[in-house]
VEXDREN-2710 file (C-alpha; in Angstrom, 1 decimal):
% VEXDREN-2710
k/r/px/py/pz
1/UNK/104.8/187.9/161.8
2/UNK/108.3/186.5/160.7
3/UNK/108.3/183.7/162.6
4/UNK/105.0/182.5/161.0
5/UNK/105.6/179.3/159.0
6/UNK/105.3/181.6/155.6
7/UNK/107.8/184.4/156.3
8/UNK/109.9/181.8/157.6
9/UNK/113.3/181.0/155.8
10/UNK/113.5/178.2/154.1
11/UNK/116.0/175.8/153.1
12/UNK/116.9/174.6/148.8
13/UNK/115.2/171.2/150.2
14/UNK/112.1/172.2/151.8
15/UNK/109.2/170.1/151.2
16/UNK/106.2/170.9/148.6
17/UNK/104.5/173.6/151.0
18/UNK/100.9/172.5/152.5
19/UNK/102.1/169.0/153.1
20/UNK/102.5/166.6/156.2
21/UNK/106.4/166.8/155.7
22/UNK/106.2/170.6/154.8
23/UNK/104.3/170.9/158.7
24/UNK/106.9/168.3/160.1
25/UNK/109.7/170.2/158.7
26/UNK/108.6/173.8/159.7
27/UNK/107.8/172.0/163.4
28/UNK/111.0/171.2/163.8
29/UNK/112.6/175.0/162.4
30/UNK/110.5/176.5/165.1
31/UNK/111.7/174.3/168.2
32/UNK/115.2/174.9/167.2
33/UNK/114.6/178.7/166.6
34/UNK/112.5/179.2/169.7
35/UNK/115.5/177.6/171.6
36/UNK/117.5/180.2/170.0
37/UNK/115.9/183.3/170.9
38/UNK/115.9/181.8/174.7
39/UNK/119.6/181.1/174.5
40/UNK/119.7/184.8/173.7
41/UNK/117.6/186.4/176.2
42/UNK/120.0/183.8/178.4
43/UNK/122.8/185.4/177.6
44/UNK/121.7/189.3/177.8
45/UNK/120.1/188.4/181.2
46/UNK/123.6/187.2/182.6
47/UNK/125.2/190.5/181.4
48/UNK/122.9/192.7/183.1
49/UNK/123.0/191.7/186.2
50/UNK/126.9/190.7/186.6
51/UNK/128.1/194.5/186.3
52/UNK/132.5/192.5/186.8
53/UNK/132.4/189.0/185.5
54/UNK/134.9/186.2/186.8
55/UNK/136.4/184.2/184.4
56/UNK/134.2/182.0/184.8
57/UNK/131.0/183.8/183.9
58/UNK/132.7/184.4/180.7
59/UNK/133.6/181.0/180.2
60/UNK/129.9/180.2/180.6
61/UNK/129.2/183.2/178.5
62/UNK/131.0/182.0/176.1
63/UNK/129.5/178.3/175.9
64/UNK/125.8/179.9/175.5
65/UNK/127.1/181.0/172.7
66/UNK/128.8/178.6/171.1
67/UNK/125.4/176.4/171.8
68/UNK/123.2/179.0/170.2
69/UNK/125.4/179.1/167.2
70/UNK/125.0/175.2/166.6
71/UNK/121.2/175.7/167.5
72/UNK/120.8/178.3/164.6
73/UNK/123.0/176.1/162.2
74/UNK/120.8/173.0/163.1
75/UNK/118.0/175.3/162.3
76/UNK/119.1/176.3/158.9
77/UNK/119.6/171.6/158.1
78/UNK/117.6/169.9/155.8
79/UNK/114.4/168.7/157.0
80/UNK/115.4/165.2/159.0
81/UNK/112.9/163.3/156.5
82/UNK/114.9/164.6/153.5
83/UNK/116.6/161.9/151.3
84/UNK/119.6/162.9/149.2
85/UNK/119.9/161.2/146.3
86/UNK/123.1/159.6/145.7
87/UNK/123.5/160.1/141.9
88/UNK/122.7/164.4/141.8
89/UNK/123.2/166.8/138.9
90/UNK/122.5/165.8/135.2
91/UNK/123.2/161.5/135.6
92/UNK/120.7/160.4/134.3
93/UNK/119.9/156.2/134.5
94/UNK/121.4/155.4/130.5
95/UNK/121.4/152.3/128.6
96/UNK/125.3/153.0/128.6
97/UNK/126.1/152.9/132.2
98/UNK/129.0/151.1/133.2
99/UNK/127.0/148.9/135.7
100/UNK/125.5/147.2/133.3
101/UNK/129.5/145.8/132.0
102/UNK/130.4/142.1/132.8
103/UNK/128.1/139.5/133.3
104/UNK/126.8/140.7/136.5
105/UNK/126.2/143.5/135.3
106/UNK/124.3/141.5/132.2
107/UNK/122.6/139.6/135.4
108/UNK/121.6/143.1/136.8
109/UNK/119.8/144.3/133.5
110/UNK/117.8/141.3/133.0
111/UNK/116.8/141.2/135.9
112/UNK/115.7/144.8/136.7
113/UNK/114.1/145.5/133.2
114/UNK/113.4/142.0/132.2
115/UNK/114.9/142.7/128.7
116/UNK/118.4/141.8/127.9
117/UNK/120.7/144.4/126.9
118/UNK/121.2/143.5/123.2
119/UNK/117.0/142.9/123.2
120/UNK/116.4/146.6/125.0
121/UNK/118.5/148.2/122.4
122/UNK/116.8/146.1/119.5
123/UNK/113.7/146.9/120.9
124/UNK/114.3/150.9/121.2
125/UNK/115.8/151.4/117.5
126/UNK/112.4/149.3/116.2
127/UNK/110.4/151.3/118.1
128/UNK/112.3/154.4/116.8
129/UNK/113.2/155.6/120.1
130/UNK/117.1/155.5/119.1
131/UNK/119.5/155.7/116.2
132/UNK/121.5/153.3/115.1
133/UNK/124.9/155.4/114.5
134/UNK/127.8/153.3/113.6
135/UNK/128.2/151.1/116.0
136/UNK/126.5/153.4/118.9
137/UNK/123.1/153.8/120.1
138/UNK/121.7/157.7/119.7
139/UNK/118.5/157.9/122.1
140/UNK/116.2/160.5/121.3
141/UNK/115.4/163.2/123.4
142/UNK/111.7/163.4/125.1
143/UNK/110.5/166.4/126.5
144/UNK/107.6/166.7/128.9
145/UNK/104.4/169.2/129.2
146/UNK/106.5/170.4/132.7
147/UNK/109.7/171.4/130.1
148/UNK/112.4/168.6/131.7
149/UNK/114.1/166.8/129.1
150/UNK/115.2/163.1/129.4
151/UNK/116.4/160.6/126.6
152/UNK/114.8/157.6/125.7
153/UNK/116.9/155.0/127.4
154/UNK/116.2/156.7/130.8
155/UNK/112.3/156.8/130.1
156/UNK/112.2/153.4/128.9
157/UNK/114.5/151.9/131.5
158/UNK/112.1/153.5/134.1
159/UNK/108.7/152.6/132.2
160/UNK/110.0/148.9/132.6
161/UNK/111.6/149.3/136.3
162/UNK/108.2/150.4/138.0
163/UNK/106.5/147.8/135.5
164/UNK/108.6/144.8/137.2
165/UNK/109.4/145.9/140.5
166/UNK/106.6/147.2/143.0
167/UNK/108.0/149.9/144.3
168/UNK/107.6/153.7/145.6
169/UNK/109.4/156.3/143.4
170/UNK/111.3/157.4/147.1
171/UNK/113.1/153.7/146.3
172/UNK/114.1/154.4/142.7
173/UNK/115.6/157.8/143.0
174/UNK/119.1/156.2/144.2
175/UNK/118.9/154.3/141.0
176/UNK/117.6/156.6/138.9
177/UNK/119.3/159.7/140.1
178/UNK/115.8/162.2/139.9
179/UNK/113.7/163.1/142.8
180/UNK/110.2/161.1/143.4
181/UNK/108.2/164.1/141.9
182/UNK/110.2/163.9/138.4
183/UNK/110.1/159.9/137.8
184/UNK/106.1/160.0/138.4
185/UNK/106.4/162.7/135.7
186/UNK/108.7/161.1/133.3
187/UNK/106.3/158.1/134.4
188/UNK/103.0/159.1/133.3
189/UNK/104.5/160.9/130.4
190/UNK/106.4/158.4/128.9
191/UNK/103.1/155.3/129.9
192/UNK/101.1/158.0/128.2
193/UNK/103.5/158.1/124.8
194/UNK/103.8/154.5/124.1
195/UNK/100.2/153.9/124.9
196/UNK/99.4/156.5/121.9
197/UNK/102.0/155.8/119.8
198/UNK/101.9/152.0/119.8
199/UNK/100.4/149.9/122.6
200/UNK/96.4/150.9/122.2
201/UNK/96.5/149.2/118.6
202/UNK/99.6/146.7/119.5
203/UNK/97.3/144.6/121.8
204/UNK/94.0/144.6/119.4
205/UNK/94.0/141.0/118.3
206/UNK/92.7/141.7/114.8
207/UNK/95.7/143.5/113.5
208/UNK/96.4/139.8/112.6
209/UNK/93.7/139.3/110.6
210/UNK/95.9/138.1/107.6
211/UNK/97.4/135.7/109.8
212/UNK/94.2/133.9/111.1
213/UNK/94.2/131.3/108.6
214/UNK/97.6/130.0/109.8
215/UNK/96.5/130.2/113.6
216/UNK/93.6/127.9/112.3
217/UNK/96.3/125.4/110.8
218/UNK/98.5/125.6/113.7
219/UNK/95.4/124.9/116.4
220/UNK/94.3/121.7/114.0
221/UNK/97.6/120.5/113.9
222/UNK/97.5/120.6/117.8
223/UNK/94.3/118.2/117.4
224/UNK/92.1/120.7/118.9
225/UNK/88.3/119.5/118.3
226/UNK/86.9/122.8/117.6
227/UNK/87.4/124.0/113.6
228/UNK/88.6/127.0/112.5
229/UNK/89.4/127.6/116.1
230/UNK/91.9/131.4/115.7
231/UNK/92.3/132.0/119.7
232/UNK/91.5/131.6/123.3
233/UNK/89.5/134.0/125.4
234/UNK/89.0/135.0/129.0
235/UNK/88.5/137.6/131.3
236/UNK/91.1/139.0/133.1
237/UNK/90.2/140.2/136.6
238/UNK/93.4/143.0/138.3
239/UNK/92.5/143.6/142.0
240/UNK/93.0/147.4/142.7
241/UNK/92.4/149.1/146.1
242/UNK/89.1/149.9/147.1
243/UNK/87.8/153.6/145.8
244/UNK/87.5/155.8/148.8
245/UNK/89.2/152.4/151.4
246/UNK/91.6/153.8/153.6
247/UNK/94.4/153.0/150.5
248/UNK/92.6/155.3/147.8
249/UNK/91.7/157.9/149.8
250/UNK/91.2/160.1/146.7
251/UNK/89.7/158.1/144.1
252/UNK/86.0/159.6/143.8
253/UNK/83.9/156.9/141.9
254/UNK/81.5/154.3/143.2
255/UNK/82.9/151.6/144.5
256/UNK/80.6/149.1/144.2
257/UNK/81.1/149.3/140.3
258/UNK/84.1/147.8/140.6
259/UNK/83.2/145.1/143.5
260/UNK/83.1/141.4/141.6
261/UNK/81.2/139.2/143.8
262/UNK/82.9/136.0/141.9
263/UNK/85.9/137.6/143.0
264/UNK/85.3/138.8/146.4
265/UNK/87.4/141.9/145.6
266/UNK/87.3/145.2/143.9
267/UNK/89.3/145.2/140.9
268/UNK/89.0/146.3/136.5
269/UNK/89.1/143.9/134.1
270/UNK/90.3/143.1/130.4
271/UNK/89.2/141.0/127.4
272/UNK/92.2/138.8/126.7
273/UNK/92.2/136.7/123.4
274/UNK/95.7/134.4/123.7
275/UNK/96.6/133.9/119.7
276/UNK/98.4/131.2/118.2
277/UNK/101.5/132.8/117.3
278/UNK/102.0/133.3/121.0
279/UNK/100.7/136.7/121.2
280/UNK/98.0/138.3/123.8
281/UNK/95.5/140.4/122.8
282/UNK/93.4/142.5/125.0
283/UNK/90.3/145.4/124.9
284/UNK/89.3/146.8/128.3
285/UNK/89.4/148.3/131.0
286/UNK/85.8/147.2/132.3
287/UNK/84.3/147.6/135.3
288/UNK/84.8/144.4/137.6
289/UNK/81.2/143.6/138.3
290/UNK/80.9/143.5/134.5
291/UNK/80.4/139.6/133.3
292/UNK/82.4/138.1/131.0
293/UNK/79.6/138.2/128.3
294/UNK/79.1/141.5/128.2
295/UNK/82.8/142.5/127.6
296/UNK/82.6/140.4/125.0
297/UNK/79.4/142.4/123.8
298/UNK/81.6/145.7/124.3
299/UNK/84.6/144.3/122.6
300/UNK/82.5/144.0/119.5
301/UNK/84.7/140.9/118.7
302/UNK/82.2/138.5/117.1
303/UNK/81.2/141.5/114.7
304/UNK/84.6/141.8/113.9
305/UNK/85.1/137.8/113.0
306/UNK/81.3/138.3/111.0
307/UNK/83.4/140.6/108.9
308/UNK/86.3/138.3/108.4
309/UNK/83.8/136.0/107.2
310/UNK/82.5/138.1/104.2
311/UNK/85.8/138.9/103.5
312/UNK/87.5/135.0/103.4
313/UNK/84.2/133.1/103.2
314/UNK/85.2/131.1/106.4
315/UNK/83.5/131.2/109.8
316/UNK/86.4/131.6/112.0
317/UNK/85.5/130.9/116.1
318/UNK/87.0/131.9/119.1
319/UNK/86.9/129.0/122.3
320/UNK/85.6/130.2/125.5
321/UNK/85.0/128.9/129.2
322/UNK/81.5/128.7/129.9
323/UNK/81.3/132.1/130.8
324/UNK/80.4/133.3/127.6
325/UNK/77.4/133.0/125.7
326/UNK/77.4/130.6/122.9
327/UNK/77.1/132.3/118.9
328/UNK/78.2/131.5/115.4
329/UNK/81.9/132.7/116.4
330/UNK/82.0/131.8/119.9
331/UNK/82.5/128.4/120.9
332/UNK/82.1/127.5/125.0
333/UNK/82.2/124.5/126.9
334/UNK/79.2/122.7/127.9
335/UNK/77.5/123.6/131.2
336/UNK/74.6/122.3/133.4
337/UNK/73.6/118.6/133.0
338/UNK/77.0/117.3/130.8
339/UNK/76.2/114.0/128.9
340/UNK/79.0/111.9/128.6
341/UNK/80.2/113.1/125.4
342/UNK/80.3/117.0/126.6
343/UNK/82.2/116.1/129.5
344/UNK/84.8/114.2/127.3
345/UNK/84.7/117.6/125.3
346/UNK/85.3/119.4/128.0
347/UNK/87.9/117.9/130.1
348/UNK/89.8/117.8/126.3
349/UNK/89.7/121.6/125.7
350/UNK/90.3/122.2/129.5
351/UNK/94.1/122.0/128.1
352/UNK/93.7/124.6/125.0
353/UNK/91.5/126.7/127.7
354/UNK/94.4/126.7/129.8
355/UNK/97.0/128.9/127.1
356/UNK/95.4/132.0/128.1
357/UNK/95.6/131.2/131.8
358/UNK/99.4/131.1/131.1
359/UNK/99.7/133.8/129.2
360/UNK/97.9/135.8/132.6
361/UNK/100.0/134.5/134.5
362/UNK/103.6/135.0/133.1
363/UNK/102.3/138.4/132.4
364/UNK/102.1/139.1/135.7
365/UNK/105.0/137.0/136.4
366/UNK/107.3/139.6/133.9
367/UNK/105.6/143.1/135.2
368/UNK/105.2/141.7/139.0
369/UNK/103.4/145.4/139.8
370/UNK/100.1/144.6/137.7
371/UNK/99.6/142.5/140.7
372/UNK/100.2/144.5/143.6
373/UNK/97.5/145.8/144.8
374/UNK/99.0/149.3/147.1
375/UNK/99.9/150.5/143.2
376/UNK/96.8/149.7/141.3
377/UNK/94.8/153.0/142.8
378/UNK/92.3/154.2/140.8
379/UNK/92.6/158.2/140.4
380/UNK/96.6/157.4/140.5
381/UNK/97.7/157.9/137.3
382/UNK/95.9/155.8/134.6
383/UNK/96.2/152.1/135.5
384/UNK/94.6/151.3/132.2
385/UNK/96.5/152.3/130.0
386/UNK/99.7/150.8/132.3
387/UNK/98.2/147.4/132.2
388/UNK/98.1/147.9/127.9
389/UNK/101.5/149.1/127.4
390/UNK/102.2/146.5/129.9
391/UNK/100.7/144.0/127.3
392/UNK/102.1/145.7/124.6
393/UNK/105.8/145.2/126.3
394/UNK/105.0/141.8/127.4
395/UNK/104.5/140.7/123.4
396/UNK/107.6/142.6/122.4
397/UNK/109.6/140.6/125.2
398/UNK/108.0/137.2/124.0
399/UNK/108.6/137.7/120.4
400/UNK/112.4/137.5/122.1
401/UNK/111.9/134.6/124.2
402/UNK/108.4/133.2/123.4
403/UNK/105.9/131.4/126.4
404/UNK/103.9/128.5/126.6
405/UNK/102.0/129.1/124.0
406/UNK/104.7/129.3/121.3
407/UNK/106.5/126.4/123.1
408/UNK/102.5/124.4/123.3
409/UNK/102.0/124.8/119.4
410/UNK/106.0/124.6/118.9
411/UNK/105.9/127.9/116.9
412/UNK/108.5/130.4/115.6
413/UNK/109.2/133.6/117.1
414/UNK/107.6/136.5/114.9
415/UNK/109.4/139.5/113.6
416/UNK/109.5/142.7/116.0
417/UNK/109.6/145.1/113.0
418/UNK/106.7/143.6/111.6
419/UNK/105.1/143.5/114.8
420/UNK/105.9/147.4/115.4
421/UNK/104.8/147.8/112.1
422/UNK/101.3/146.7/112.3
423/UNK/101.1/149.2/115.6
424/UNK/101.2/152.2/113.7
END
């Protein structure tokens, strides 16, 4: 019974047990041992029967054993699909690495976490994730339900990494010096954090409900048609793998839920209001054979705006494709037979329609993963609440460098403290 697979030896980097590498690796520690033990009985073999031995016999003698040596060394190797991580020990990714120096290095940054370095470390002292100490940066420390400890910078650098880059955690464990197992743990963790903390009310688009009547000024100054006009709406459609396909294997929910015909794909989607200060605002996840008019029913948005109303005494709107069903506080464009003066109105507002087209697409644009499909699993991890912190990040980085829309209604980036503020 020792030479079953689970009295077996096993080497510091043996795969998780009960896994396709675990099974590779053990395959491979019994060929090299059963070569062994026949090297041995080899060896005992040739010294019964030669009773004197030549010099040459224990010349050979001696090569068999030389060879079963190097067999039961290869034997005791790491697993031939084991990767060894160049940075080991305690290195953690930080926010004060020398590779980030020089303006390569500056070059490097941006373009693996999308934020400069000055903005990341503006953005994690408002978000109270560091210290301002002198002239340093003091990240906090995190600690996650599994008891590993990691600071802020690393958590935040790798939040924004797997954001902008699709990639497997095997690629990012040269970069980020932990094995695949601890980044999706820091991962989820850390997704899980800033969704709680501040992204779930970050991206509701009434946290600027003292700002509305400006958005109204700054859409009539635009000449939009529509009065009282306070932001832009659409749906949002993210293609995931099919539940159960061949590529989400695991995911154990109906697929055709999430099958849009209008689409042709399976996929979740989001409420998306683009406002007039540039920000995105977003409720969801929804199914994606839900139509666009029943998000909106879900959202609960128009009862929200009847309640501005009481409160201000102005009916305030929102603009819509022609999706949506027409109300008091949603205006659409026309649809079916289009006299001439609807289709003057709607090829007019096909331009304000268009801002939260934009806004989708340098979303995506900034956190390329949202659309790759092969990482959008259902079951793996909560995609949801990655696509709102993803939101949430994507307004922090255009408070720093604005979009279309602020560049469209030639407005003024906001203020990230105050921003921040109205998270909490």
């Amino acid at each position: 019974d020792y030479w079953t697979p689970q009295y077996m030896p096993t080497h510091p980097t043996c795969p998780r047990p009960r896994t396709p590498r675990f099974f590779l690796h053990v395959g491979e520690r019994m060929a090299m041992l059963s070569a062994y033990q026949q090297m041995q009985m080899f060896i005992f073999s040739v010294l019964l029967e030669e009773e004197d031995m030549s010099p040459d016999d224990e010349e050979m003698i001696m090569f068999a054993s030389v060879i079963a040596c190097l067999i039961l060394h290869i034997a005791d190797a790491p697993p031939s699909n084991y990767i060894q991580p160049e940075v080991t020990g305690n290195s953690f990714l930080s926010f004060h690495s020398s590779r980030w120096n020089g303006e390569k290095g500056e070059r490097t940054f941006k373009s693996n976490f999308r934020f400069r370095r000055i903005q990341f470390a503006h953005l994690s002292v408002a978000l109270g994730l560091a210290d301002q100490v002198g002239g340093d940066l003091q990240f906090r420390v995190f600690r996650t339900q599994s008891k590993m400890k990691a600071q802020w910078d690393f958590l935040l650098l790798l939040v924004l990494y797997r954001l902008a880059t699709p990639s497997v955690y095997r690629s990012c464990v040269d970069l980020f010096g932990r094995s695949n197992t601890a980044l999706s743990s820091f991962f989820r963790e850390a997704i899980d954090y800033l969704y709680t903390r501040f992204a779930a009310k970050g991206v509701d688009p009434f946290i600027w409900t003292d700002c509305f009547m400006r958005f109204i000024e700054l859409f009539s100054a635009w000449d939009v048609p529509v009065r009282n006009v306070i932001g832009v709406i659409d749906g949002n459609f993210i293609q995931i793998c099919r539940p159960g396909g061949l590529g989400n294997v695991h995911a154990r929910y109906p697929q055709e839920h999430y099958y849009s015909g209008k689409e042709k794909k399976h996929g979740i989607k989001f409420l998306a209001m683009a406002l007039a200060n540039g920000m995105l605002g977003v409720s969801g996840a929804y199914r994606g054979s839900m139509h666009d008019s029943k998000m909106m029913e879900k959202a609960g948005w128009e009862n929200k705006l009847r309640d501005v109303q009481i409160s201000t005494g102005v009916q305030m709107v929102m603009f819509g494709d022609a999706g949506f069903a027409t109300s008091p506080h949603l205006i659409t464009m026309y649809r079916g037979f289009i006299p001439l003066p609807g289709l003057t109105f709607n090829a007019f507002m096909s331009r304000v329609r268009i801002l939260v087209e934009n806004q989708f697409a340098s979303l995506k644009q900034t956190f390329r993963t949202l659309g790759d499909v092969q990482h959008m699993k259902l079951g793996n991890g909560h995609i949801d609440r990655e696509y709102i912190v993803a939101v949430f990040l994507f307004n922090c980085f255009s408070i720093f460098n604005g979009n279309q829309v602020t560049k469209a209604l030639k407005v003024h980036s906001n203020n990230l403290e105050g921003y921040i503020a109205r998270c909490k």
